[in-house]
MDAnalysis code that builds the backbone (N, CA, C; Angstrom):
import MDAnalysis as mda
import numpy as np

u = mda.Universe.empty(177, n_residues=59, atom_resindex=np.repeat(np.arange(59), 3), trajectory=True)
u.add_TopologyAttr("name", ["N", "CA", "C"] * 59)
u.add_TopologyAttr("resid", np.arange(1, 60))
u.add_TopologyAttr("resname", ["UNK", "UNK", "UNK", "UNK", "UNK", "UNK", "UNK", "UNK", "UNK", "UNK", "UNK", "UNK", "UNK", "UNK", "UNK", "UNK", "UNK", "UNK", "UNK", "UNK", "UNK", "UNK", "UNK", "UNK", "UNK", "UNK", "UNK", "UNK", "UNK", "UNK", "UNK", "UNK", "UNK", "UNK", "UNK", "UNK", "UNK", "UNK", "UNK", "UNK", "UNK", "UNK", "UNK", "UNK", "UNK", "UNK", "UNK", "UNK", "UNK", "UNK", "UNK", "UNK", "UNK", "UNK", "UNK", "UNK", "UNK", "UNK", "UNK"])
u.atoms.positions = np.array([
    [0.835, -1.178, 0.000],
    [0.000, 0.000, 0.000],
    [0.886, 1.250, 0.000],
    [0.820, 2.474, -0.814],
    [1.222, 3.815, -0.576],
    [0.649, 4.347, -0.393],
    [1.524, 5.420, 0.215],
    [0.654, 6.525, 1.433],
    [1.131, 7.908, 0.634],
    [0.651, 8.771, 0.888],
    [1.307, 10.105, 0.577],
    [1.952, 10.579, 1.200],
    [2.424, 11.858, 1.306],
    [3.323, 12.458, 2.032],
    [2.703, 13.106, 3.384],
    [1.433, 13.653, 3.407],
    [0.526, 14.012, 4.159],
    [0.358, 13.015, 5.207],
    [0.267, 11.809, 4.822],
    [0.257, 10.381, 5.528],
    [1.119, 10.111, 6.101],
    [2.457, 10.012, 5.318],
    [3.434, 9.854, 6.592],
    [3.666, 10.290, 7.634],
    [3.967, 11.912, 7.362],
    [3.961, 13.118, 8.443],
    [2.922, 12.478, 9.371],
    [2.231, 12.621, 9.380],
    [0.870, 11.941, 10.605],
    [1.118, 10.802, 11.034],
    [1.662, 9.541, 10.272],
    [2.471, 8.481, 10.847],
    [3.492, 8.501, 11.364],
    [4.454, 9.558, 11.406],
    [6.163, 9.058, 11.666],
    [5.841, 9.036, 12.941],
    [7.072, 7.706, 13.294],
    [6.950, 7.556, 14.791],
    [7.870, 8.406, 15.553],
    [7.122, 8.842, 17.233],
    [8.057, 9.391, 18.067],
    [9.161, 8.581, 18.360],
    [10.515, 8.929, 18.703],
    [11.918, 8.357, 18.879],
    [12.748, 8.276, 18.290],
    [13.466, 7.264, 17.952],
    [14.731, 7.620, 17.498],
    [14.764, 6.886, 16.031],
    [13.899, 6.080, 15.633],
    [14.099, 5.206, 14.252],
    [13.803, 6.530, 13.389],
    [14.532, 6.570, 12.245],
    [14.377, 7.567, 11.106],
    [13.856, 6.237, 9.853],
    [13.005, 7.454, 9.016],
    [12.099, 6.646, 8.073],
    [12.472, 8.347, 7.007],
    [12.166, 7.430, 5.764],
    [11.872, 7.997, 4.123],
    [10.973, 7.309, 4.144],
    [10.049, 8.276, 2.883],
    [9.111, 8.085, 2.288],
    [9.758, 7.930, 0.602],
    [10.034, 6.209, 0.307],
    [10.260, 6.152, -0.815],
    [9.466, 5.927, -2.139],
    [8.854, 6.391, -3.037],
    [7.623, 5.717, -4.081],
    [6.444, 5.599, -3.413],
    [6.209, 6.303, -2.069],
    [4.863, 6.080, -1.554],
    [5.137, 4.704, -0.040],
    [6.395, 4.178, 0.203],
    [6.198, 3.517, 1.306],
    [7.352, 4.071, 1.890],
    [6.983, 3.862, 3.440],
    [7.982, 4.140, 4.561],
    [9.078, 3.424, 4.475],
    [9.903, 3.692, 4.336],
    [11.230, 2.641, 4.669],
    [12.229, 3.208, 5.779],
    [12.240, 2.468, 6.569],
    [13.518, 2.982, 7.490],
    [14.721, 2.901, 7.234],
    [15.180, 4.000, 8.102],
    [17.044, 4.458, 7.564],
    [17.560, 3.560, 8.843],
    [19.133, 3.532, 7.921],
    [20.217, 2.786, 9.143],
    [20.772, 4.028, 9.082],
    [21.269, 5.249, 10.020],
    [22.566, 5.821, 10.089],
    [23.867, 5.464, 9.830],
    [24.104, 4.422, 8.356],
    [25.699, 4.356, 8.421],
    [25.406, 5.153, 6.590],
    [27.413, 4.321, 6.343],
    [27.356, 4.900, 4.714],
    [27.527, 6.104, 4.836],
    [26.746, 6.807, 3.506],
    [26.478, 8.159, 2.830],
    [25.660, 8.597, 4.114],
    [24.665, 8.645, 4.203],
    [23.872, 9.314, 5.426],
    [24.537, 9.512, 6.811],
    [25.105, 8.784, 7.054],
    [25.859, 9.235, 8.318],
    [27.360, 10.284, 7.703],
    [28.132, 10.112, 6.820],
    [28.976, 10.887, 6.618],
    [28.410, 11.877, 6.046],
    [27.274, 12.347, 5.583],
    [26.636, 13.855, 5.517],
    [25.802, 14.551, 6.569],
    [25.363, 13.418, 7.109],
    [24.758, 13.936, 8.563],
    [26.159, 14.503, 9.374],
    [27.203, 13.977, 9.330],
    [28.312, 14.542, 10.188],
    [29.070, 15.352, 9.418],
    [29.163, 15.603, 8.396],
    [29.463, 16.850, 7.646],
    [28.263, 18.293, 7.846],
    [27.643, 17.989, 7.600],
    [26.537, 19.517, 8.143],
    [26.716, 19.480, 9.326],
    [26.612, 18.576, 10.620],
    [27.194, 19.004, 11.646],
    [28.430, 19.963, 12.456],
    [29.601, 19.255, 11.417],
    [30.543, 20.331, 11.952],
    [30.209, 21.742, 10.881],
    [29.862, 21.615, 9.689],
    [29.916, 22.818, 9.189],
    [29.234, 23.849, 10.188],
    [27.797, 23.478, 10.709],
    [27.115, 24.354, 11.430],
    [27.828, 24.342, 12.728],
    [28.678, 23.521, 13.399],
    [29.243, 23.715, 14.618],
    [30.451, 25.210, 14.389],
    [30.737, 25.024, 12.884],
    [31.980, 25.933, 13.323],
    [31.358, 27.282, 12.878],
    [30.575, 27.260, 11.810],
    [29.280, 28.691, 11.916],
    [29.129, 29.234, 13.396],
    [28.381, 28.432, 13.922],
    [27.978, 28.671, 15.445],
    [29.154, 29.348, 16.365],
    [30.449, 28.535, 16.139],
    [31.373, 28.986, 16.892],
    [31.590, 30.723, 16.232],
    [31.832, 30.730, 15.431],
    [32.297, 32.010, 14.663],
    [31.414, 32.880, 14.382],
    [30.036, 32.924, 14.551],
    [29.189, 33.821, 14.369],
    [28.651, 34.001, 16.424],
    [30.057, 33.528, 16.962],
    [29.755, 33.746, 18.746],
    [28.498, 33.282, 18.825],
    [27.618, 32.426, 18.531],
    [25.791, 32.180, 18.934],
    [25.862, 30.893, 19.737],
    [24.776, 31.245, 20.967],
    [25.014, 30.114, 21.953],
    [23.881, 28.678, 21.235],
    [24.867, 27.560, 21.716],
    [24.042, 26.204, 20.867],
    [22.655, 25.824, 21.845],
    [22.585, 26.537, 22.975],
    [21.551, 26.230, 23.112],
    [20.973, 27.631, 23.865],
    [19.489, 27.490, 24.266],
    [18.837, 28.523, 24.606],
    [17.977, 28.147, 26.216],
])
């Protein structure tokens, strides 16, 4: 069965499993690979923004 995008949003679960919406079905992500080495690339990019634009990481 596919869902739309509207659908998922209203489905995704609270916690920690990450999901795509691929062709209309949910599929869950593993954090390794490509996704984890771009997830940790925008990380430091915005860590060293943060540092250098002095802004506190949290509020």
């Amino acid at each position: 069965m596919t869902i739309t995008l509207d659908d998922f949003m209203d489905w995704y679960p609270e916690g920690y499993d990450r999901f795509e919406l691929r062709d209309g079905v949910a599929v869950q992500m593993q954090p390794t690979g490509t996704h984890e080495r771009v997830a940790r690339e925008v990380a430091t990019i915005a860590t060293i923004e943060i540092q250098r634009l002095q802004r506190p990481t949290f509020n």
